[in-house]
C-alpha positions in Angstrom: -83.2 118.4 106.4 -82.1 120.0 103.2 -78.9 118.5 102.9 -77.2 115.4 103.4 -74.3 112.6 102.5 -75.6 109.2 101.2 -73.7 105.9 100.6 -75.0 104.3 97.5 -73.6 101.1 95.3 -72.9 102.2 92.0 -73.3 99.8 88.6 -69.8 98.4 89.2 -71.0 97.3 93.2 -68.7 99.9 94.2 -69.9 102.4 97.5 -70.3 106.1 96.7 -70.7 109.1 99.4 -72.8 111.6 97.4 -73.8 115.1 99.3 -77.5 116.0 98.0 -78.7 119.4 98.6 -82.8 119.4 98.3 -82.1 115.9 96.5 -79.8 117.3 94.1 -76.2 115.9 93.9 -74.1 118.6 94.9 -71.1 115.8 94.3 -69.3 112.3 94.8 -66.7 110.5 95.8 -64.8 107.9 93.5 -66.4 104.8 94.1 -64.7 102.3 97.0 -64.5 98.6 97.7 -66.2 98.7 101.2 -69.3 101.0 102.8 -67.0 101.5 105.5 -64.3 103.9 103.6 -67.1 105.2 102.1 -68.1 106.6 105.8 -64.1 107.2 105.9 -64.3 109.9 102.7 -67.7 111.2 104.8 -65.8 111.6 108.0 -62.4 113.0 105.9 -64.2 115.9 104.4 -66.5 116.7 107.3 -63.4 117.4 108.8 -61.2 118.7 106.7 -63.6 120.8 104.8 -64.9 123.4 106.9 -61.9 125.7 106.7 -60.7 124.7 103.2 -60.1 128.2 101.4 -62.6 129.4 98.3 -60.4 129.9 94.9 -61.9 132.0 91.9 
């Protein structure tokens, strides 16, 4: 698969979601306390994102 989201523990021990695109980070989240609301932003923007509009 070309794309994906990861959950990785930054320097501080914090859990970021990252989206990589042929293993390039397209972008992250701010880092969280627990892996589980890192799933949480996964799960928000799988969701939500879809039918977000485009601004120039």
């Amino acid at each position: 698969m070309a794309h994906k989201f990861v959950i990785e523990q930054n320097k501080a021990g914090e859990y970021v979601a990252k989206f990589k695109y042929n293993s390039e980070i397209m972008f992250w989240t701010e880092g969280y306390t627990t892996k589980a609301s890192a799933q949480n932003a996964i799960d928000s923007i799988k969701k939500n994102g879809p039918p977000a509009p485009v601004e120039d």
